[in-house]
N, C-alpha and C positions, 0 to 999 in steps of 0.2 A: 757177407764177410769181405773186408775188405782184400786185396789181392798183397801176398808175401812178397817180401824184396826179388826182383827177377823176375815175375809171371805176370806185371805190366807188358815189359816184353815180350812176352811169350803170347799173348791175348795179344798181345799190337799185332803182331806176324802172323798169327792165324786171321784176323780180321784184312789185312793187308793180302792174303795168300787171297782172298774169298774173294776180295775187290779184283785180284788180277781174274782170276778164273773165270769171272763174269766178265771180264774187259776182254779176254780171250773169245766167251763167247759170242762176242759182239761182233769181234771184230772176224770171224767166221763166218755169220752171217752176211758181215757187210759181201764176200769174197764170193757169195754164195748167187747162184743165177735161175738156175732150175731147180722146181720144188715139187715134187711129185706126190701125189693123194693116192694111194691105196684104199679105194672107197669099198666096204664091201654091197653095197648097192651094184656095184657092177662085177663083184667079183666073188665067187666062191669061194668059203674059207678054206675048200681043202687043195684051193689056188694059191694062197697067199705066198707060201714059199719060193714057189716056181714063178710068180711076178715079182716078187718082191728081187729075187733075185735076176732077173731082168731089167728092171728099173735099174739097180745096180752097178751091171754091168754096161747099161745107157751113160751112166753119170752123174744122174740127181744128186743133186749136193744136202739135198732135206727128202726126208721122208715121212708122210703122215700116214695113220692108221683113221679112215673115220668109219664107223659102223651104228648108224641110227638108228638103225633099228634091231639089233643086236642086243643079249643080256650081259650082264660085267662078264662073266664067269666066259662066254663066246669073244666078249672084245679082248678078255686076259690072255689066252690060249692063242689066239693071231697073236698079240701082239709079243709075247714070249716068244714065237715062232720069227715072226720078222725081224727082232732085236738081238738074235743072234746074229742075222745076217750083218743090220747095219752096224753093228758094232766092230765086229769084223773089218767092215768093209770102213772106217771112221767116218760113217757118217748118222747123223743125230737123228733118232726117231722122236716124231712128235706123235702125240694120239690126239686125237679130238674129243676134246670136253671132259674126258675123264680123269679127274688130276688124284684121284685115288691108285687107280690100274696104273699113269706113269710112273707114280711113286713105288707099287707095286713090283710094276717089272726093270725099272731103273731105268725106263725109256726118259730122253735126253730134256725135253719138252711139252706143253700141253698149248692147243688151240683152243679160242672162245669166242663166241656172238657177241654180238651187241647186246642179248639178254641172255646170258649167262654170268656165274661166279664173275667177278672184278680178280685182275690181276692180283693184285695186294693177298686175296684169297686162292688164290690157286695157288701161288707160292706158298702158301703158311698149308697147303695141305702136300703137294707133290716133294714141296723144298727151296728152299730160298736159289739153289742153283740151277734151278728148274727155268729153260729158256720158254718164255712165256709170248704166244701173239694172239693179235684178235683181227678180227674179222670188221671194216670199217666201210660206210656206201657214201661218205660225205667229209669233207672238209671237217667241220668241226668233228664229224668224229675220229678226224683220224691224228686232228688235234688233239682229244680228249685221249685218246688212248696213249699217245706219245705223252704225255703229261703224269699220266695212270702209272709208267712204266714198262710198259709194251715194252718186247725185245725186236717186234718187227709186228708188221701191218700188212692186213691182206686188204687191195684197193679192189673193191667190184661189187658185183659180175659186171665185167666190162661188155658182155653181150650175153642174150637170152642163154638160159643153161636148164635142162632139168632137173641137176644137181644142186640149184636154186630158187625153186620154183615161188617162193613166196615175194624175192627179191626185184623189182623191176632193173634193166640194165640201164647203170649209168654213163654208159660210153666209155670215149677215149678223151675228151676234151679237157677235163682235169689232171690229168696224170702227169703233166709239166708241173702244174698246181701243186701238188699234194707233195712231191718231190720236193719244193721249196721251201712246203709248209712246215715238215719234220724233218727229223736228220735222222731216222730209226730207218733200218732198212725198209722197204716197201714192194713186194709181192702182188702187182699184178694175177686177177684172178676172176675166174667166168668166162665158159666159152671160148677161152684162147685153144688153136691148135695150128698145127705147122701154117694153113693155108693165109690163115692172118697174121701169124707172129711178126712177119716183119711190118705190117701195118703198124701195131702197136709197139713195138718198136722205134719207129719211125715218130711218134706220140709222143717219145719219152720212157718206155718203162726198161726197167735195167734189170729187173729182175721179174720171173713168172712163176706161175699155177700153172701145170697143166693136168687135168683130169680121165675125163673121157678120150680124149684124145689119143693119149699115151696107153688105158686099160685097152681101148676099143684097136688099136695097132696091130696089124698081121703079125710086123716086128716091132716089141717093143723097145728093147735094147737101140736099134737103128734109129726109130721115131726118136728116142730122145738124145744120140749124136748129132740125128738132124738138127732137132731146137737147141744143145749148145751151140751148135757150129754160129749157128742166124745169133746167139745171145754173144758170145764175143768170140776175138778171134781162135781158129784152131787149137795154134799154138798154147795157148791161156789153158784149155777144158784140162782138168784133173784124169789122170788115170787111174781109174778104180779100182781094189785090188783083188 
């Protein structure tokens, strides 16, 4: 049925509202430095509160939920438990691969491999404002994904990881590269932790992953003031709330 005199407009402004909202997300990410994995591979779920709220208090400006070996019903219950904090705290929770559970819990985003759902598909399942990245080890793919639609790109593992075990590491050598290549944010990722950050750094990367690092931290909270402080100046880092 065609649209009544007025509700052209009305469909324009909502379709318009939907474009800024996404351009908003964008442009958050761009601002965005440290991105923190809540793996539970290294962490206990009846932890997740108590780190998640650490990380927090660190400054992460992203926050991911990934749980591989976990069943929905285990990764829903974390991730309800964490999405209170980071909502709270305004910053985006992503989950890993399960664009069902983000949809579920209203968490902000969903991560994907190289062999998983296609972007295109996790939005038609989690939602069209559903901030979407994937996980890239090469040039062309980190072309292909920016092309895809990607909201952002994760570049690595930049060095051996067990958190990566199948992945060989691609160094640092491209990471000026890859930055040229796309204009989508780009996430540094694999094996980064304070003692290298500023190596990579130093490479080119403007924004990071860190994982083990940051779980495996006496303090976590400190650990991650450390790596804003190295990611840009003081002044800049967000105060969490």
């Amino acid at each position: 049925m065609p649209p009544r005199n007025g509700e052209t407009g009305f469909f324009d402004l909502l379709s318009r509202g939907a474009a800024l909202c996404k351009l908003t997300c964008v442009l958050d990410l761009n601002s965005c430095r440290l991105y923190g994995i809540l793996d539970l591979g290294y962490v206990m779920p009846r932890e997740v509160q108590r780190i998640a709220r650490e990380m927090i208090a660190g400054g992460v400006d992203l926050l991911q939920l990934r749980a591989k070996d976990f069943v929905p019903a285990e990764i829903s219950a974390a991730a309800r438990e964490i999405h209170s904090l980071t909502t709270a705290a305004g910053i985006p929770l992503i989950i890993n691969d399960h664009a069902e559970i983000a949809r579920a819990v209203g968490a902000e985003g969903v991560h994907v491999g190289q062999d998983d759902r296609s972007v295109a598909e996790v939005r038609a399942v989690a939602g069209e404002k559903c901030i979407v990245g994937k996980s890239t080890h090469s040039l062309d793919q980190a072309r292909s994904a920016a092309e895809e639609g990607a909201d952002y790109i994760g570049w690595g593992p930049l060095f051996p990881t067990p958190t990566k075990p199948d992945y060989s590491a691609i160094g640092m050598d491209e990471i000026r590269a890859v930055h040229a290549a796309v204009s989508v944010p780009i996430f540094c990722i694999g094996g980064i932790k304070l003692e290298n950050l500023p190596a990579v750094i130093a490479a080119g990367a403007r924004r990071v992953v860190i994982v083990s690092g940051l779980l495996q931290a006496p303090d976590i909270a400190e650990y991650a003031r450390a790596a804003k402080t190295l990611l840009h100046p003081q002044s800049e880092i967000r105060n969490p709330k």
